[in-house]
C-alpha positions as CSV (number, residue, x, y, z in Angstrom):
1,X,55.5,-8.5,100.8
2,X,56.2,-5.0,102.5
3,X,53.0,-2.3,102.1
4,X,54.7,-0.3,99.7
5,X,55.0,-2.8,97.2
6,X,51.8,-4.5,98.0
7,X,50.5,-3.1,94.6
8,X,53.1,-2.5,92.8
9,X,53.1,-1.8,88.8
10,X,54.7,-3.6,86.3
11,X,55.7,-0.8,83.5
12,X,53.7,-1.0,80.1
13,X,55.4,-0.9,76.9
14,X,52.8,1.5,75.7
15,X,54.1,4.5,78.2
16,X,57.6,3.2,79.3
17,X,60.5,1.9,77.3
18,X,61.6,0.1,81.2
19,X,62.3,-3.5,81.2
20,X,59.7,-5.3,82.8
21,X,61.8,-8.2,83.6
22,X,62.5,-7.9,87.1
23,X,58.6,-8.1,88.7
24,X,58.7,-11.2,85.6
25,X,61.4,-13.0,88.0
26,X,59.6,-12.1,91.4
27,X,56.6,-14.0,90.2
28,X,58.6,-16.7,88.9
29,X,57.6,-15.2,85.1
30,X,53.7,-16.7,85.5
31,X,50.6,-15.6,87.4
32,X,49.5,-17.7,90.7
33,X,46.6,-20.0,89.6
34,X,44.3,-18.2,91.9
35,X,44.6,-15.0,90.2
36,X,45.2,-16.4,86.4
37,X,41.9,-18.0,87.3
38,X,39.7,-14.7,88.6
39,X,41.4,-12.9,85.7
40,X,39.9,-15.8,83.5
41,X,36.2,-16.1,85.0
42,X,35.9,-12.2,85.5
43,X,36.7,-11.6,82.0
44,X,34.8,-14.8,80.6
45,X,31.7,-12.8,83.1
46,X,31.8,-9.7,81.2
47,X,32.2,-11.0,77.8
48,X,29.1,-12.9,78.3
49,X,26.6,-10.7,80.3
50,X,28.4,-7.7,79.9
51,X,28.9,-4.5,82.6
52,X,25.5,-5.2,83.1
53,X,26.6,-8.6,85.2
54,X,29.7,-7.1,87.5
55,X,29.8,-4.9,90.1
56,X,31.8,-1.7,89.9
57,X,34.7,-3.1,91.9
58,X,34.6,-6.3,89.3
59,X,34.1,-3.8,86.5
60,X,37.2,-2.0,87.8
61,X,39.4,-4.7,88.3
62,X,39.1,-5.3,84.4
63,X,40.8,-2.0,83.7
64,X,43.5,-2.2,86.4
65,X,44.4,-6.0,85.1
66,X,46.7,-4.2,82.4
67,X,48.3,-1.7,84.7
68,X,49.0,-4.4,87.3
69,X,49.5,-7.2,85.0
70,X,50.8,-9.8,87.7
71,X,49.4,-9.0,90.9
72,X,45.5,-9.2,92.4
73,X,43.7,-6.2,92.0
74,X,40.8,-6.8,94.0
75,X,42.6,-5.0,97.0
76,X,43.5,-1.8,94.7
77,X,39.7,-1.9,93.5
78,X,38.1,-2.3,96.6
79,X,40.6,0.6,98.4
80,X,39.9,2.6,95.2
81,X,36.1,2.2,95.3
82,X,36.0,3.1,99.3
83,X,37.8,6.3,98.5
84,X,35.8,7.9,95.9
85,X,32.1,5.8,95.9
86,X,31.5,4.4,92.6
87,X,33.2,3.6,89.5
88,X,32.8,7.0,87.6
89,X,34.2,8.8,90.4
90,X,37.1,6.8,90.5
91,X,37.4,7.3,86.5
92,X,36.8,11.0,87.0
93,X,38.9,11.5,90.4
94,X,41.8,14.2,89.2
95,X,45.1,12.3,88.9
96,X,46.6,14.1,92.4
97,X,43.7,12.5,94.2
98,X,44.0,9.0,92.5
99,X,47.9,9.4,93.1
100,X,47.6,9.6,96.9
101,X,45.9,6.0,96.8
102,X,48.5,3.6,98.0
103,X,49.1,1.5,94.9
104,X,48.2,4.1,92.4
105,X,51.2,4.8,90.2
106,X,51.7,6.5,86.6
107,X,50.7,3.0,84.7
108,X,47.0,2.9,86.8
109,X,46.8,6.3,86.5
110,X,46.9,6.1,82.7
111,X,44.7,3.4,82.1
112,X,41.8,5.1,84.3
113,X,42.4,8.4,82.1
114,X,42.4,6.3,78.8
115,X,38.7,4.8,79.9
116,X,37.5,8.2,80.8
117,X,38.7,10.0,77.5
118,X,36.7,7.0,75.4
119,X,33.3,7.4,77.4
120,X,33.8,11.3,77.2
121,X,34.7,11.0,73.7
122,X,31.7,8.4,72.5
123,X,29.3,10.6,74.6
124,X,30.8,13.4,72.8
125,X,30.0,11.8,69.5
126,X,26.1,11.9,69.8
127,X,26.2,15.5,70.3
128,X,28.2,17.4,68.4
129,X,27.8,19.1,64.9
130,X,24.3,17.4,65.7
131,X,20.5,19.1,66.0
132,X,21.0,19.5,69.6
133,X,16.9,20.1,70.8
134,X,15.9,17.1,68.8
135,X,18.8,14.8,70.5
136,X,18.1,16.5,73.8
137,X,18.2,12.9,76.0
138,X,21.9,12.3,74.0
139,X,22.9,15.6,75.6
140,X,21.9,15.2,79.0
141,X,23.6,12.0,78.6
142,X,27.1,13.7,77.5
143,X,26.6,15.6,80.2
144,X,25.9,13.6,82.9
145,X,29.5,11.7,81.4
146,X,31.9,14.7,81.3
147,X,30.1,16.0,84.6
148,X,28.5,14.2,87.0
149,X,30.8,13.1,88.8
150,X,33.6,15.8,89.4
151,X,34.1,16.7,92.8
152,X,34.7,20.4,91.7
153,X,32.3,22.7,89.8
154,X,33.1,23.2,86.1
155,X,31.1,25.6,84.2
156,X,30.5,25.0,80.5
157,X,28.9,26.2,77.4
158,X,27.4,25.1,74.6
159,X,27.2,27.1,71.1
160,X,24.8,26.7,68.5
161,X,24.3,27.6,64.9
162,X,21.2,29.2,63.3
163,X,19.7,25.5,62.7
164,X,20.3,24.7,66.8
165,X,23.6,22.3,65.7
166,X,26.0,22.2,67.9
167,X,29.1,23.7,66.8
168,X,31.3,24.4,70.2
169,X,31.3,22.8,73.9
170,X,33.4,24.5,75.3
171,X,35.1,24.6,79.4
172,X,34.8,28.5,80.8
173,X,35.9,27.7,84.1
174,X,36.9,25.5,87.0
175,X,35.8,26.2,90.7
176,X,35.9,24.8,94.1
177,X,33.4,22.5,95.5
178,X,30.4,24.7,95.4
179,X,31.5,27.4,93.8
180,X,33.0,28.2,90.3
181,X,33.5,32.4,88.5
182,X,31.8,33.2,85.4
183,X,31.8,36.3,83.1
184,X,28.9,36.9,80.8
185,X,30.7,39.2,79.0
186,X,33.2,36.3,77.9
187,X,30.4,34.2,77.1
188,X,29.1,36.2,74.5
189,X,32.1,37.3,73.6
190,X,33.1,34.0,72.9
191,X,29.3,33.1,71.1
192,X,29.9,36.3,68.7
193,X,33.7,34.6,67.9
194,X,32.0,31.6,66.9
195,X,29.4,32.9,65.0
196,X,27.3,31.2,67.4
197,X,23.0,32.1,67.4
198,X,22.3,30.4,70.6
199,X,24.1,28.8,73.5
200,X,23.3,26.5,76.6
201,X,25.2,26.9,79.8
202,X,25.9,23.6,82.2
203,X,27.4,23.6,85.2
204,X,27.8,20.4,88.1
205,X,27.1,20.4,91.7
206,X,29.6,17.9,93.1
207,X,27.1,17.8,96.1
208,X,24.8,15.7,94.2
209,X,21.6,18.3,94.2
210,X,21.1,20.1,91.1
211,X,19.0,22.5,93.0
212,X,19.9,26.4,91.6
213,X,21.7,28.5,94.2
214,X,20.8,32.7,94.6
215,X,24.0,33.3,93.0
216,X,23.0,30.7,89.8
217,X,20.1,32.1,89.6
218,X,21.8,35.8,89.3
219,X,24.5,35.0,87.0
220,X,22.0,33.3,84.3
221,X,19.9,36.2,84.5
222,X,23.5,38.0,84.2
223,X,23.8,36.2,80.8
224,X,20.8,36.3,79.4
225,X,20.6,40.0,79.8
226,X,23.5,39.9,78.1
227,X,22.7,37.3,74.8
228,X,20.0,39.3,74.4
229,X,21.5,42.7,73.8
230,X,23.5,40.7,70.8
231,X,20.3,38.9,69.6
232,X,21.6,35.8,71.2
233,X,19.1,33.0,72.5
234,X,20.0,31.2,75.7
235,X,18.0,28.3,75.5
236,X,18.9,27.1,79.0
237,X,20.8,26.2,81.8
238,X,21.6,22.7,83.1
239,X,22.7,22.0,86.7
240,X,24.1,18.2,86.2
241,X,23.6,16.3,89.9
242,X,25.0,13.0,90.8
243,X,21.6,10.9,89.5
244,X,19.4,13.6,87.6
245,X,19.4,17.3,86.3
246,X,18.1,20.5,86.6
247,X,16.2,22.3,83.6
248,X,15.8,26.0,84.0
249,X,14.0,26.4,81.2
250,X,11.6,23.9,82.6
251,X,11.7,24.9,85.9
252,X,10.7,28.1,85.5
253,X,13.7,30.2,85.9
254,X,14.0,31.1,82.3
């Protein structure tokens, strides 16, 4: 088997209208027992324990078994696991990182996009149209889910009705890895559009340390300054790390 083909993808009817049939006749139309077996134990393992009894790489083989449906995986999960660290950043990788992975074509791709929408979307589920202060650990969650794990900075906000529901989460802007542009201005601009009473802003640092930078510091101040001129209330600012967050309401800075 040459490299390039050392993980190839067998096309899924879901996405492609190609005829699977030729990788069908390469593998003789069944799976080696070896594999068929793995597949067998690793999915008879999580139906019984649950994610709670695999490792990432096991967990992740489970997700690339219907994007390669007749070749072992293992390979493609460790290689995929030793470029990005863990299995959220592998979820979470953008798809021009994932598709410079040897192995990584349009049907792996999809199925690691697919997984991420469903966690982003369940998380997304506890939170909104929801009393966001009394549900505070089901927002850190969400956010720790959409978030953590990005390897650029994205700078969000979160709007509020009079009764503190969440009515809006919405993306304001994409950065670099330690640095991303915001405009007050927009963000009350946008809170007034909404009809919003108060808003949270969250922001990442891929770095893993949710410690505030000068420049975080100053451009909440920035947007509180300007809330408050339009009887807006900023309850706070969340700087989502790798493992844990940073409050600035309770750290002092608001």
């Amino acid at each position: 088997m040459s490299r390039d083909s050392a993980f190839s993808e067998a096309p899924l009817p879901l996405f492609s209208h190609a005829d699977p049939e030729p990788t069908m006749l390469r593998t003789g139309g069944r799976l080696p027992s070896y594999i068929k077996d793995h597949r067998y134990r690793l999915r008879d393992r999580f139906m019984e324990g649950g994610a709670q009894a695999m490792p990432d790489y096991e967990l992740l083989e489970l997700v690339l078994f219907r994007a390669i449906p007749r070749r072992d995986v293992k390979p493609l999960a460790r290689l995929l696991m030793d470029t990005f660290g863990d299995f959220n950043r592998v979820l979470s990788a953008p798809i021009s990182r994932l598709t410079e992975v040897k192995g990584v074509g349009e049907a792996v791709v999809q199925e690691l996009k697919i997984v991420e929408a469903a966690a982003h979307r369940m998380a997304r589920s506890r939170v909104m149209d929801r009393h966001v202060l009394s549900g505070w650990d089901a927002l850190l969650d969400y956010c720790h889910t959409t978030m953590a794990h990005r390897e650029t900075e994205q700078f969000r906000v979160l709007y509020l009705d009079r009764k503190n529901v969440l009515i809006a989460d919405e993306e304001q802007a994409r950065g670099t890895v330690d640095h991303v542009p915001v405009y007050p201005r927009e963000v009350v601009k946008r809170a007034l559009e909404l009809n919003a009473s108060a808003l949270i802003l969250v922001h990442n640092h891929p770095s893993g340390d949710p410690t505030p930078s000068n420049s975080d510091i100053t451009m909440t101040q920035s947007v509180q300054n300007a809330a408050e001129a339009l009887n807006l209330t900023l309850h706070d600012h969340l700087i989502i790390g790798k493992q844990t967050e940073l409050s600035f309401r309770a750290s002092g800075y608001l």
